[in-house]
N, C-alpha and C positions, 0 to 999 in steps of 0.2 A: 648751544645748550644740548646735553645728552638724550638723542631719543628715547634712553633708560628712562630719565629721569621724566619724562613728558609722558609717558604712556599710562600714567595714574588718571591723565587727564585726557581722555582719550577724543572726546569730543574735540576740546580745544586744539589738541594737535591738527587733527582732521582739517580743522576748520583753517590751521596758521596754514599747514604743509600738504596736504594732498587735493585740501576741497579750497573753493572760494569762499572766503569768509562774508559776500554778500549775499550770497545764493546756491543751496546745494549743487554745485555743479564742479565733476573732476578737473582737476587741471591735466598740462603735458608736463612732461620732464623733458628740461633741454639746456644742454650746457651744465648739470648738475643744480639748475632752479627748476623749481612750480612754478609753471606761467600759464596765465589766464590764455584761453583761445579765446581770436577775435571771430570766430564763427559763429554763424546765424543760423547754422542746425543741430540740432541737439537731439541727444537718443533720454529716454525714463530711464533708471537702472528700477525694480521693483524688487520689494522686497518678497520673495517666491510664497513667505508662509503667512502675509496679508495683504499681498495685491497695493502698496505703499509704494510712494517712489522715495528711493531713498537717496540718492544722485541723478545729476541729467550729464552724459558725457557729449563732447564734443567731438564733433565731426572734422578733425584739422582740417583745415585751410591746406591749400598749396603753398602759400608760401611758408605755412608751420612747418608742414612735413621736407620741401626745400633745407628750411636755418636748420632744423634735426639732423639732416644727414650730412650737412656742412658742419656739423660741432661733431658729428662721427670723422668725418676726413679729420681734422682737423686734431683729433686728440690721438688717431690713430697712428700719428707721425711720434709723439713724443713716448706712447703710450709703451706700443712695441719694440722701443729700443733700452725701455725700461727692462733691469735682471729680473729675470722668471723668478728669484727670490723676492722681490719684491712687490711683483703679481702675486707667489703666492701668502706674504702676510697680509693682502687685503682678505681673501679667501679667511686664513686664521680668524680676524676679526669680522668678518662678515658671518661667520659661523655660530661667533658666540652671540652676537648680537639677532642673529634669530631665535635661536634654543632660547636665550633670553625674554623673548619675545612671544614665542610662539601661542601663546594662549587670545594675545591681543590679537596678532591674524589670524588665528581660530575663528574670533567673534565674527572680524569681519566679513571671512568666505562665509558664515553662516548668514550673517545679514543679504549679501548679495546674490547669493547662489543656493542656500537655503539646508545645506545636508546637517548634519546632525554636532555640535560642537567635537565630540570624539573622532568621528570620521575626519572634520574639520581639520583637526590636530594632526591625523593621520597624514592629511592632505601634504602639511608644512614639514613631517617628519622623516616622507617620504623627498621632497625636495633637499632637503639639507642633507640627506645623504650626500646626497651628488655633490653640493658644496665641500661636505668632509672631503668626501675622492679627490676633489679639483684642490685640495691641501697639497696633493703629493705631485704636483705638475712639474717639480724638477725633474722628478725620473719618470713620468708621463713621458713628459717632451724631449726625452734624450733623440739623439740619431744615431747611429754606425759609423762602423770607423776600422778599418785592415789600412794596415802596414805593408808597405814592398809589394802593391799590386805588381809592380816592374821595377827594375832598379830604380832606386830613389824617386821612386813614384809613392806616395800614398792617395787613398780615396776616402774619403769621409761625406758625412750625409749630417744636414742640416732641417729641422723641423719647425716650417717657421708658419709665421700665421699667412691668412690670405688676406687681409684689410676691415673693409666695413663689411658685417654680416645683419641679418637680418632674423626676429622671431617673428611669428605669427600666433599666438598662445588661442586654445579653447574655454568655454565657457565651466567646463567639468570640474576640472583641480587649476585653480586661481593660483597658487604658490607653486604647485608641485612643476608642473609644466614649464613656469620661466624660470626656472631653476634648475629643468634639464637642459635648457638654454645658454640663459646672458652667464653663468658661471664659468663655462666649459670654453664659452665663445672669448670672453675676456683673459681668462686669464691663461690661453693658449698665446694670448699677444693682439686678438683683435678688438674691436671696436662694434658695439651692436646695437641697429634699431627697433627696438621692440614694439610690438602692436598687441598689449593684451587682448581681450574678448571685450566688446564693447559693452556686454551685459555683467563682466565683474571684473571691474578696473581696481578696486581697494587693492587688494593682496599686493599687487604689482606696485602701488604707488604709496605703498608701507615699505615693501622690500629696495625702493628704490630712497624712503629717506635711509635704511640701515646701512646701504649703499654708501649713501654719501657718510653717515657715521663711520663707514671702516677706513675712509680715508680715499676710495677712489678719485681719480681724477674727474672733474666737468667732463662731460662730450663721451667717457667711451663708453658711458649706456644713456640712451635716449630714447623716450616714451612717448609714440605720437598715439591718438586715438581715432575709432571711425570703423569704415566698412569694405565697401566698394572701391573708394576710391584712394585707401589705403593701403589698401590688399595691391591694387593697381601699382598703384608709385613704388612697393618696393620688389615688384616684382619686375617693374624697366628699369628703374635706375640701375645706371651700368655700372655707377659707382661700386652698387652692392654685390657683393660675389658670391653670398650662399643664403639661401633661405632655409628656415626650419619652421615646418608646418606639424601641428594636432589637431586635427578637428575630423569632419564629416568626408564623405566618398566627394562630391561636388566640389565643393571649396575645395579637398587638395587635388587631384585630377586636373583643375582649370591650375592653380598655381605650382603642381610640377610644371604644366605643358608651358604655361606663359614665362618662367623665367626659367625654364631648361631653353627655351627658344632663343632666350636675350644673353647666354651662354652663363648662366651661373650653375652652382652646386645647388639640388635640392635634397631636403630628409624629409619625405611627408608619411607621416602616421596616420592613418585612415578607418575606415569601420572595420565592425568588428561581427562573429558572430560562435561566440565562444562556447565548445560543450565539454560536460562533463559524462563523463561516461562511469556508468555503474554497476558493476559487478555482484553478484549475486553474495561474492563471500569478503564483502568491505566488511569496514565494523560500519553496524547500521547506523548506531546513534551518533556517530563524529560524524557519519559522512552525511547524513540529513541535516546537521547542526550546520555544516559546511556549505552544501548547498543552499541553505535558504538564505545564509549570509552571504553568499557573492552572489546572489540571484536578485536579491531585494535592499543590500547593503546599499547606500549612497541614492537612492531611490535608483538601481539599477542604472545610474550615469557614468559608469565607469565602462572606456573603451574594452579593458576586461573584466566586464560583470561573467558571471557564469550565468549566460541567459538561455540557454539550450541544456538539457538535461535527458539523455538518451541513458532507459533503464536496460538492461539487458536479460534477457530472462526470467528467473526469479525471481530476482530485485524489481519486479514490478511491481510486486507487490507490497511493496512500500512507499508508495504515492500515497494512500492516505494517511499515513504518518507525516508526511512532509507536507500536506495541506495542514492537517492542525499546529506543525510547527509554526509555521507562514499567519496561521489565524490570530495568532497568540502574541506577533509582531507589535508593536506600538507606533502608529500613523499620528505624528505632532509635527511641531513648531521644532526648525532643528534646535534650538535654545533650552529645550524646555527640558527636566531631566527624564533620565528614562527612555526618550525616544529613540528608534530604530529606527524608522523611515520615517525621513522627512520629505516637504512638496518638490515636484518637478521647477524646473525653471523658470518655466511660465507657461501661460494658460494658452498659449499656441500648441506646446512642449504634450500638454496635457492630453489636447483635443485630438494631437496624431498621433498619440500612444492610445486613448480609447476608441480612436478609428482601425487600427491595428487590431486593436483585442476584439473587436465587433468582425471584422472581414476574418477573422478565423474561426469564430460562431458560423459567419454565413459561409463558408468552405467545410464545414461538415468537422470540425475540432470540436471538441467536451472542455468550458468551460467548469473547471471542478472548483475554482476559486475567485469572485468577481470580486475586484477592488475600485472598480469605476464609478459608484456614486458613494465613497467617502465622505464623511461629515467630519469636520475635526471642531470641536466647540471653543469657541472663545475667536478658531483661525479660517470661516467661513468662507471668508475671501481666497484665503490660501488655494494654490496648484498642486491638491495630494489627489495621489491616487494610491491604493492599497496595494497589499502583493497580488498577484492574482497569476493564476496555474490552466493554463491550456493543457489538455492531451490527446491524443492520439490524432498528432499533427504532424502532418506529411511535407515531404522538403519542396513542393510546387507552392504549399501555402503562402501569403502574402506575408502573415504573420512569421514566417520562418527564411521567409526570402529578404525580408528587410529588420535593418537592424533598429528594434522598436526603442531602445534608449531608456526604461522604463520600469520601473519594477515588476516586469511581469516574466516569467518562465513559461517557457514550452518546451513541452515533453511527447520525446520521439521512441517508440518500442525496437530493442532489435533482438532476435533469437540466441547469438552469438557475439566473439569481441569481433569478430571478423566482418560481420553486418553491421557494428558498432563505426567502426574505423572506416569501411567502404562508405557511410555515412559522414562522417566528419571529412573525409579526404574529397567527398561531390563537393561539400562546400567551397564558392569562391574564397572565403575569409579566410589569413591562417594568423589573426594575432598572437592566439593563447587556446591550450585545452586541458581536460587533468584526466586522470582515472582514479576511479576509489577502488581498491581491491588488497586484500592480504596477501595475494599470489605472488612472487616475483616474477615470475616468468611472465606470467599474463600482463606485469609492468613494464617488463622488458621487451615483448614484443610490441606494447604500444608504442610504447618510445621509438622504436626501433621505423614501424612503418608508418607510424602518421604523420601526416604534413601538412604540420602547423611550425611556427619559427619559437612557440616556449608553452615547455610542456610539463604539469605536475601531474606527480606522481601522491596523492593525497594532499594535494595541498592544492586547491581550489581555482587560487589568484597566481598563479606562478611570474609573476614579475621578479627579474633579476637586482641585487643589487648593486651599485655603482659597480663596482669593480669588474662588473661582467657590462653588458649593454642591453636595449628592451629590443629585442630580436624578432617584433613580426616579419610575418611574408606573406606570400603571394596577392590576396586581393588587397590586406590591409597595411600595405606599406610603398611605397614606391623612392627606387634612390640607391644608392650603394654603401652608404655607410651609416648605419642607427643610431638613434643617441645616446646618448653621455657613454665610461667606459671606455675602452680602448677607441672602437669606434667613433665615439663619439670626438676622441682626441684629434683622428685621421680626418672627421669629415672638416673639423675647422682648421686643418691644416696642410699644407702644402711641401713636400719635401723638395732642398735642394743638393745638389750634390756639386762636391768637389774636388776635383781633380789637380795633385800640386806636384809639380818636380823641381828639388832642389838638389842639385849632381853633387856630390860629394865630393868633385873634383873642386868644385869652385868654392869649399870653405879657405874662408884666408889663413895662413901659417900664423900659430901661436909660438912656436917656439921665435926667441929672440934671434939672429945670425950673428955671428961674431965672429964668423971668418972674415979675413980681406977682400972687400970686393976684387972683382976681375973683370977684364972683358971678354967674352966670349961669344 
């Protein structure tokens, strides 16, 4: 039956294909089925905007996570000797069947992870790029190729995959993240085991029925769930050749070190602490409008939120313009219409973003906007916190030395662009930064000297799309090739080369003889 056609009944699907139909609890994907874990530990997923559980996931088994990466070996043999034309019509159909879909996994990142149904969408729209890209992997995956290196010598290069590869996805964008993933990974020719975020499994195990709707094979995407000791297994098994991590400073630093150690490829994407710098001669009402939206957008859960904000001069005095933008924000239920921020993750999530906004109080910062004791009615229970605007906070502060993950902005003064830039270049972090300014020149020498690895030029969120790659550096990436993109092609892939001499003396004669033989 057409997941098209199931998705009116959204529950029921739920209940046949991603969940237990005994008991809310997610299943694995393995071998291209939903299989129940036989595990005896289980995690709550909650629902962020009423504290509800709304799945409990499983913590695989060892021997789950073992049959997972044996249905990875195991399909990777037939998989990648399959024509790259063939890889890419699952791509084709796997494309249509999310755009198709997209509103259904809207709901459900919003149920599990809580941001707002529009951001939601943004979430899955942002992923399927990468899908469209991964359309064009014939001439992605081409090699080289010279003629007459030496006489009747040629040398050509081949672009092949490396076997079973491995995701690690974050809690933040449910779709968008295994998307920069198992697409790029599969249909380069490998085989991948996926580990979404234990706290939002849906996205991942809707995208893996569309999956199976496009026609892929059993085995060469498999979904185990868990934590610790998931993290663990796929960072030894020596099976697996490359790992792709998003998440936090900790988590990726332990899983570069432990399976850079076990000799695989890693790509780990990391914190972040993103500023936008502001010039005295922006246009003031786009660039206000701008900041409060990557500052506060997604409740500030985006590895590139604009969560630093350095005015420069003049432009300072336009902070209080940008608190009543911020005030005017709508703090709900992501579901509900209208709303602009919705709750944090969870009520852990909460307590160490308002432990942040409290140790920059007590470091001598100007709370000008508190969003810490938020009421939302009807969603009590909920994990919101409001926008809220620190200033005149200095780079030693807690609050500006860790990446608070949260709707909250801090804002740093500097005289000049040059006090601007010597500022953002101290920072460890170099995910993303922008400048707002009318000047070109003043645009051009930020670009020119700051070091960050992606950077707008008025335009807030500068994330690339597919056809380029997401380019942090220094503290926020670790690795040598980034996702999806060119990059992203190289890190799942391994080049061969080959060397062939065929002497020209040794083609056989075509023409017929019809002289008299002789002895000679």
């Amino acid at each position: 039956m057409s997941f098209v056609r199931l998705i009116g009944a959204e529950a029921r699907l739920i209940a046949k294909r991603s969940y237990s139909s005994s008991a809310p609890t997610t299943k694995l994907f393995i071998d291209g089925k939903f299989v129940e874990s036989k595990t005896h530990d289980w995690i709550d997923v909650k629902d962020p905007a009423t504290d509800k559980v709304v799945t409990r996931v499983p913590k695989a088994t060892a021997e789950e996570m073992k049959a997972a990466l044996e249905s990875n070996k195991r399909a990777f043999k037939s998989w990648s000797s399959q024509s790259v034309v063939s890889r890419q019509q699952v791509m084709f159909k796997l494309q249509a069947l999310i755009k198709a879909n997209m509103s259904e996994l809207a709901k459900n990142i919003t149920k599990e992870q809580g941001k707002t149904l529009a951001d939601a969408e943004g979430d899955v729209l942002r992923g399927l790029q990468v899908v469209e890209h991964c359309c064009s992997i014939p001439s992605l995956q081409m090699g080289e190729t010279v003629a007459n290196v030496a006489r009747d010598m040629d040398t050509y290069s081949l672009v092949m995959p490396l076997g079973v590869t491995a995701g690690i996805a974050p809690f933040n964008f449910p779709a968008m993240i295994p998307l920069w993933m198992f697409p790029v990974a599969i249909t380069t020719g490998n085989t991948m085991l996926l580990k979404p975020s234990e706290r939002v499994p849906g996205a991942t195990m809707l995208l893996m029925e569309l999956l199976n709707e496009a026609g892929c094979p059993p085995g060469v995407v498999n979904v185990i769930h868990g934590q610790h000791d998931a993290v663990n297994f796929i960072c030894d098994a020596p099976e697996i050749k490359a790992v792709s991590f998003v998440g936090s400073d900790t988590a990726g630093k332990y899983i570069y070190e432990r399976a850079g150690k076990n000799g695989k490829r890693v790509q780990s994407n990391m914190g972040a602490k993103n500023h936008g710098v502001v010039l005295s001669d922006a246009n003031k009402e786009n660039t206000l409008n701008q900041l409060a939206g990557a500052a506060f957008g997604a409740a500030g859960q985006r590895c590139m939120a604009l969560s630093t904000a350095v005015f420069v001069g003049e432009a300072q005095k336009w902070i209080p313009d940008l608190v009543e933008r911020a005030k005017k924000l709508k703090v709900n239920a992501g579901h509900m219409p209208g709303t602009d921020v919705g709750p944090v993750i969870s009520d852990a999530s909460r307590k160490r973003i308002n432990d942040l906004i409290e140790s920059g109080v007590k470091e001598g910062a100007k709370l000008i906007l508190d969003g810490r004791k938020i009421t939302v009615p009807g969603y009590e229970d909920g994990y919101f916190v409001g926008p809220t605007i620190l200033t005149d906070v200095k780079p030693n502060m807690q609050c500006y030395t860790e990446e608070i993950f949260g709707p909250v902005l801090v804002i740093l003064n500097a005289d000049t662009l040059d006090d601007a830039i010597s500022i953002v270049n101290a920072n460890p972090y170099g995910n993303g930064t922008a400048i707002f300014t009318t000047n070109g020149a003043a645009a051009r020498k930020f670009v020119n000297e700051i070091d960050a690895g992606q950077v707008g030029v008025n335009v807030p969120i500068p994330v690339p799309l597919p056809m380029f790659s997401f380019t942090g550096t220094r503290g926020s990436f670790r690795g040598d090739h980034h996702f999806y993109g060119k990059q992203g092609i190289k890190f799942y892939t391994q080049t061969k080369t080959v060397t062939q001499l065929w002497r020209e003396t040794d083609v056989n004669h075509t023409q017929a003889a019809v002289a008299m033989p002789t002895m000679k």
